[in-house]
Biopython code that builds the backbone (N, CA, C, O; Angstrom):
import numpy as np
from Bio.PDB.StructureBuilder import StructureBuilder

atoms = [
    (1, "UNK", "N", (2.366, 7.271, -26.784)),
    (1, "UNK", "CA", (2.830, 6.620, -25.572)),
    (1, "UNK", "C", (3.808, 7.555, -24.880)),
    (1, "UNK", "O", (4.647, 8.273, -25.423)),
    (2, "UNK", "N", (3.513, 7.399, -23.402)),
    (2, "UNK", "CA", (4.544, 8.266, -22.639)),
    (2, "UNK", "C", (5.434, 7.646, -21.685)),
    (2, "UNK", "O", (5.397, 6.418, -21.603)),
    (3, "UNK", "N", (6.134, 8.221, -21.036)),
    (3, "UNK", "CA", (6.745, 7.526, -20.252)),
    (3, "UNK", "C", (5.870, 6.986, -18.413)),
    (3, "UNK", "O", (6.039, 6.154, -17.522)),
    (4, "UNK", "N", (4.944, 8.140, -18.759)),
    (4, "UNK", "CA", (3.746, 8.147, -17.263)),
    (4, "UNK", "C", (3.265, 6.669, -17.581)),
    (4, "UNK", "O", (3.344, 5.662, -16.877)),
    (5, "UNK", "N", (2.698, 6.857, -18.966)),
    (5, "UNK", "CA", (1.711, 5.577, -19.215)),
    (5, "UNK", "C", (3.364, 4.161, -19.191)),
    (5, "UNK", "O", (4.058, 5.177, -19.222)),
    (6, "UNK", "N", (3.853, 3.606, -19.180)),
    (6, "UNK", "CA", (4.511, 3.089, -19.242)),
    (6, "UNK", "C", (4.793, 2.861, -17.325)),
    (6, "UNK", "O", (4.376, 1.949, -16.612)),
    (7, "UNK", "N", (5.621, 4.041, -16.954)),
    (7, "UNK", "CA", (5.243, 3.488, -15.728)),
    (7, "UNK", "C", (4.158, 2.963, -14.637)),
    (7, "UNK", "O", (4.336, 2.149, -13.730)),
    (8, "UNK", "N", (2.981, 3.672, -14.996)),
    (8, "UNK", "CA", (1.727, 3.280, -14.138)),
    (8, "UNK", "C", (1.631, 1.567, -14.374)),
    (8, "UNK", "O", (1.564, 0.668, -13.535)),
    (9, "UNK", "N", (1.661, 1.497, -16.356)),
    (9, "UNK", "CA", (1.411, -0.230, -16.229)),
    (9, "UNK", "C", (2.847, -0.698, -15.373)),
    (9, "UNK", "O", (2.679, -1.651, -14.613)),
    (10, "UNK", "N", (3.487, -0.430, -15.399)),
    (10, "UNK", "CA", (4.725, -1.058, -14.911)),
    (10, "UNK", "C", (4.382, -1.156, -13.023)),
    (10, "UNK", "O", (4.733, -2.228, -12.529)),
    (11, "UNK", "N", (3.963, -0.475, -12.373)),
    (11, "UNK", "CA", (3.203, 0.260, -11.174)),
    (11, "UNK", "C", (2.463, -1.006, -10.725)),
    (11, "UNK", "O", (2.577, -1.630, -9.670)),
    (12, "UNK", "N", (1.639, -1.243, -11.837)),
    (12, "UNK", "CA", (0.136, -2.216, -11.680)),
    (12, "UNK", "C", (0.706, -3.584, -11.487)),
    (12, "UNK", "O", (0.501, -4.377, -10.569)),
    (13, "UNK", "N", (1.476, -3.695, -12.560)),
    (13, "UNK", "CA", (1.749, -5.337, -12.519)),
    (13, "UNK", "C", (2.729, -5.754, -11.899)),
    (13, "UNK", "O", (2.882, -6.974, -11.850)),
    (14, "UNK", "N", (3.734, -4.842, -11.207)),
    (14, "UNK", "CA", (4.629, -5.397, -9.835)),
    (14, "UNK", "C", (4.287, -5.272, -8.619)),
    (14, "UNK", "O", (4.755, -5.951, -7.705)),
    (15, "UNK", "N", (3.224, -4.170, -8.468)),
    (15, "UNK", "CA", (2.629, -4.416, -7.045)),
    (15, "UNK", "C", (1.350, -4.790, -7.110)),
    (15, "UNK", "O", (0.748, -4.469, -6.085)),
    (16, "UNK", "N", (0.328, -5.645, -8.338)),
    (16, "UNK", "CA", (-0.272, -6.613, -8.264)),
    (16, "UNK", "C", (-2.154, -5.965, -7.760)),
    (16, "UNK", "O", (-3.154, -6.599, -7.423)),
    (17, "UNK", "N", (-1.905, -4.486, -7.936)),
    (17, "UNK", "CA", (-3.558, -3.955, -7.810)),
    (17, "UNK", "C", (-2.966, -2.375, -8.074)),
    (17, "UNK", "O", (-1.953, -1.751, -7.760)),
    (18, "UNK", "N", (-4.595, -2.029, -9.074)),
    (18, "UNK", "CA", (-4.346, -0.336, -9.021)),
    (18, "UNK", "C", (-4.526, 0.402, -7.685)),
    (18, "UNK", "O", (-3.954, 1.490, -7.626)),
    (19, "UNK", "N", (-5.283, -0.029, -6.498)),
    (19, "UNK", "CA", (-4.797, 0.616, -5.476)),
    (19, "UNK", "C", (-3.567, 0.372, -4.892)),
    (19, "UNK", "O", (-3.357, 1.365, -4.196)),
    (20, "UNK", "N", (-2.828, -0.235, -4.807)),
    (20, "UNK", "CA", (-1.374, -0.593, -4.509)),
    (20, "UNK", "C", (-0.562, 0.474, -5.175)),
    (20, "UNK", "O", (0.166, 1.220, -4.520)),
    (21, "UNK", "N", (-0.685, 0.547, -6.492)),
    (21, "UNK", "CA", (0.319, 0.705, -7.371)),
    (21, "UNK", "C", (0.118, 2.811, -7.091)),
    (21, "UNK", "O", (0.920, 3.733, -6.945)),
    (22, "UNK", "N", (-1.651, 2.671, -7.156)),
    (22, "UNK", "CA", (-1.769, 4.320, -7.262)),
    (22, "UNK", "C", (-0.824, 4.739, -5.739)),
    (22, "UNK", "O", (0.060, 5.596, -5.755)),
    (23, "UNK", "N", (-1.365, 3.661, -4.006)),
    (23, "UNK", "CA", (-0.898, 4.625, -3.183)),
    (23, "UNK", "C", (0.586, 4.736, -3.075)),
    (23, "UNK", "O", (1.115, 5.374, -2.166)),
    (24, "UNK", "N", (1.156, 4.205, -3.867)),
    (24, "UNK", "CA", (2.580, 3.893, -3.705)),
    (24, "UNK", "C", (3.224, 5.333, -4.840)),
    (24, "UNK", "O", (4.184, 6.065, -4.601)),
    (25, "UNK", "N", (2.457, 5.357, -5.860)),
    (25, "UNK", "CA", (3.106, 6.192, -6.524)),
    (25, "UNK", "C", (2.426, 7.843, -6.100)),
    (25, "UNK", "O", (2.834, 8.949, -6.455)),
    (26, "UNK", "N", (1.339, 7.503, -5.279)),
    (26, "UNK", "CA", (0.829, 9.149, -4.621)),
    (26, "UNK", "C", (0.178, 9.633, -5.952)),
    (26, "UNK", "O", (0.413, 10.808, -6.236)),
    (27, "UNK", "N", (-0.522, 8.997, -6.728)),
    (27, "UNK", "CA", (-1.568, 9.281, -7.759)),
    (27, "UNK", "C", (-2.718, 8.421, -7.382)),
    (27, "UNK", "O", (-2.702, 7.359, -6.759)),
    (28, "UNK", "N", (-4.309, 9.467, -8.169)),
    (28, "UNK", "CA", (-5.364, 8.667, -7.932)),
    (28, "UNK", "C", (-5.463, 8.138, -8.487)),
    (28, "UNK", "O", (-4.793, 8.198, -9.518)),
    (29, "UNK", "N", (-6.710, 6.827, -8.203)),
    (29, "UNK", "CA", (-6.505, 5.270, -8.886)),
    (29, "UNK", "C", (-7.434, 5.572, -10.307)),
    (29, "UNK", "O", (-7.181, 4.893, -11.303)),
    (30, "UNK", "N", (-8.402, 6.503, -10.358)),
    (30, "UNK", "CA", (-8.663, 6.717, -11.290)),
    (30, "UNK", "C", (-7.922, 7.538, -12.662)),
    (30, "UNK", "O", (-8.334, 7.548, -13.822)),
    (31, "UNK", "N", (-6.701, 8.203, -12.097)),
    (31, "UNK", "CA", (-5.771, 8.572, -13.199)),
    (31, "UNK", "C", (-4.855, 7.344, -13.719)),
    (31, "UNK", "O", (-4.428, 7.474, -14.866)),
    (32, "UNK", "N", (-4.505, 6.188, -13.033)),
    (32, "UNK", "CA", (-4.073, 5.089, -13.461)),
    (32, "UNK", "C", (-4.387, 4.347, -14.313)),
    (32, "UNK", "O", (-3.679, 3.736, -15.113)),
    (33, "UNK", "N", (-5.963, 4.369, -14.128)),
    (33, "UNK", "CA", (-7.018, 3.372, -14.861)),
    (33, "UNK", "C", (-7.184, 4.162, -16.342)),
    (33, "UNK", "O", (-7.411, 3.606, -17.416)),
    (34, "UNK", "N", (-7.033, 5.430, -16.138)),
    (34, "UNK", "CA", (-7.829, 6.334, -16.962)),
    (34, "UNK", "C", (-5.921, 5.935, -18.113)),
    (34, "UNK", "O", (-5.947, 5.688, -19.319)),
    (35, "UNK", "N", (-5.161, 5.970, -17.633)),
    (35, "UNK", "CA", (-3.567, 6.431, -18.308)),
    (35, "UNK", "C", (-3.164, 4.138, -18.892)),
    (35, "UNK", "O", (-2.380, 3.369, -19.450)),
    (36, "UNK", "N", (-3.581, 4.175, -18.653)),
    (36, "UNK", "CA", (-3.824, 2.509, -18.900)),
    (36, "UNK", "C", (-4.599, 2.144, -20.136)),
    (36, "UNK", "O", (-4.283, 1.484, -21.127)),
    (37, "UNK", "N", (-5.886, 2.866, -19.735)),
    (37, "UNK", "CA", (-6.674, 2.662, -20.679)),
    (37, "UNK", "C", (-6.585, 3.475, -22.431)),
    (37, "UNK", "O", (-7.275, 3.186, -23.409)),
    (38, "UNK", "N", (-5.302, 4.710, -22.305)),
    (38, "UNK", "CA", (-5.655, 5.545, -22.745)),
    (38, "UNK", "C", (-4.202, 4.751, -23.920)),
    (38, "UNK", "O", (-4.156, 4.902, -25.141)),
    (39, "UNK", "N", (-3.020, 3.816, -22.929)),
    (39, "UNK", "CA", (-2.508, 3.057, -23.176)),
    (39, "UNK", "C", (-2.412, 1.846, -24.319)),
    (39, "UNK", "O", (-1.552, 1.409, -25.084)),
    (40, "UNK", "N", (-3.671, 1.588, -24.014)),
    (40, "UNK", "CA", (-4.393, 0.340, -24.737)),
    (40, "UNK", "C", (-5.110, 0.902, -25.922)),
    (40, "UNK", "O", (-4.736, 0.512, -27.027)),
    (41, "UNK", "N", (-6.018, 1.703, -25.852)),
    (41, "UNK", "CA", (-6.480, 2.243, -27.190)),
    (41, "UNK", "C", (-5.033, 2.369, -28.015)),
    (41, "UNK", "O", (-4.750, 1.608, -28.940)),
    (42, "UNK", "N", (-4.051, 3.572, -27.490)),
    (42, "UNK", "CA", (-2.972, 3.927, -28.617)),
    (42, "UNK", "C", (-2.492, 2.751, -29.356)),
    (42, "UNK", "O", (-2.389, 2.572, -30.569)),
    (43, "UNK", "N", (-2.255, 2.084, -28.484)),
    (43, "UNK", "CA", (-1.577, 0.620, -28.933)),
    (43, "UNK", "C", (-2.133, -0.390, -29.802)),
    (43, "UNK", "O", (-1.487, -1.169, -30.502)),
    (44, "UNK", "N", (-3.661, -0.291, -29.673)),
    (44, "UNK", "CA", (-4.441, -0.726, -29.991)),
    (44, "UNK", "C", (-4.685, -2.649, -29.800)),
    (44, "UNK", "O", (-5.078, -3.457, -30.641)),
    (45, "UNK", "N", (-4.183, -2.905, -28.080)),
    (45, "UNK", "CA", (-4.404, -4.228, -27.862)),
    (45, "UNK", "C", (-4.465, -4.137, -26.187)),
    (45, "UNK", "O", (-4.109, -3.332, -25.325)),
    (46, "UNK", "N", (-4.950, -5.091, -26.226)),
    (46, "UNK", "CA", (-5.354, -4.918, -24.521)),
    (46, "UNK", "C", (-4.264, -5.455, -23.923)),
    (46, "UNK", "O", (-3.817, -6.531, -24.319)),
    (47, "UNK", "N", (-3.643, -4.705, -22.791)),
    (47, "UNK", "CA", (-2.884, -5.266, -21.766)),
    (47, "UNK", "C", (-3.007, -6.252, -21.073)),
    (47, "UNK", "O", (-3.924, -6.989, -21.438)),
    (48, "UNK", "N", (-2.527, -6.530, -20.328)),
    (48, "UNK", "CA", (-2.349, -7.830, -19.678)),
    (48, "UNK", "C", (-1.670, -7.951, -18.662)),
    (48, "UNK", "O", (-0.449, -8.039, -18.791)),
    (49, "UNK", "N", (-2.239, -7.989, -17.429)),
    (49, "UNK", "CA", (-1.232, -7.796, -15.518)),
    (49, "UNK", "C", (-2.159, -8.638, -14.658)),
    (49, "UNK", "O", (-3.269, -8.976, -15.071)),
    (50, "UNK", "N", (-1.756, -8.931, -13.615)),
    (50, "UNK", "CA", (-2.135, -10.028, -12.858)),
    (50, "UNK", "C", (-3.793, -9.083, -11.961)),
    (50, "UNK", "O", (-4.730, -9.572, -11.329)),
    (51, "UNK", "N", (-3.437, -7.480, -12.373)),
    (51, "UNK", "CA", (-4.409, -6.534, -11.499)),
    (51, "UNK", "C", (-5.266, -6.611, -12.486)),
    (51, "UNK", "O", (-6.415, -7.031, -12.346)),
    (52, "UNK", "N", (-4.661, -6.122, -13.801)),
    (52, "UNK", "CA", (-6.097, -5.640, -14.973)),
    (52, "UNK", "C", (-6.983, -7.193, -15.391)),
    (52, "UNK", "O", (-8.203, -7.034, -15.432)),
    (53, "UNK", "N", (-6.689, -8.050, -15.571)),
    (53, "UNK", "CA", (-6.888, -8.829, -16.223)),
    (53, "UNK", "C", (-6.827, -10.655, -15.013)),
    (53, "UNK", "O", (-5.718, -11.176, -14.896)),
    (54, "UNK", "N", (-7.898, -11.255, -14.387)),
    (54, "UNK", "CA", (-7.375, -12.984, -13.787)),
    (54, "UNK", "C", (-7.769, -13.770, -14.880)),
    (54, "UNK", "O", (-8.270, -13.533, -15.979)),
    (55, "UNK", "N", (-7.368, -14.872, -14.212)),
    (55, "UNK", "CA", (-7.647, -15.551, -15.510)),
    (55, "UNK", "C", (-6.528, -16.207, -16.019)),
    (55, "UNK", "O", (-5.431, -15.934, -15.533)),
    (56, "UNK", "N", (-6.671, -17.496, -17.429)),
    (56, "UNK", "CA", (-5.697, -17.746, -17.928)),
    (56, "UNK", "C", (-5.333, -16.929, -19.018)),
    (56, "UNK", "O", (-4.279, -17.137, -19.620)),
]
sb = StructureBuilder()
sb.init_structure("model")
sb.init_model(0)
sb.init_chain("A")
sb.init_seg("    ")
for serial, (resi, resn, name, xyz) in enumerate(atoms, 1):
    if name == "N":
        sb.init_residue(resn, " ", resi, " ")
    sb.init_atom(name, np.array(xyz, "f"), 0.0, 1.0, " ", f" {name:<3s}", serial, name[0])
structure = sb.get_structure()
């Protein structure tokens, strides 16, 4: 875990979409998705934000 991956989820789930979160931080949305995902494997549990995941 890094501190990138930490902020991107942090990115996602206060401004509520990975395009939001990527144009705000001036990264592409596919390095977000890709640093998220890469997130979740290490950790080994799936995240959870109002962007990645609707639903209850």
């Amino acid at each position: 875990m890094n501190f990138r991956q930490l902020e991107y989820f942090l990115a996602v789930s206060s401004f509520g979409s990975f395009t939001a979160a990527s144009q705000r931080l001036g990264v592409a949305q596919p390095t977000i998705t890709k640093s998220i995902r890469a997130l979740e494997i290490e950790m080994g549990v799936t995240l959870r934000c109002s962007a990645i995941s609707a639903g209850p």
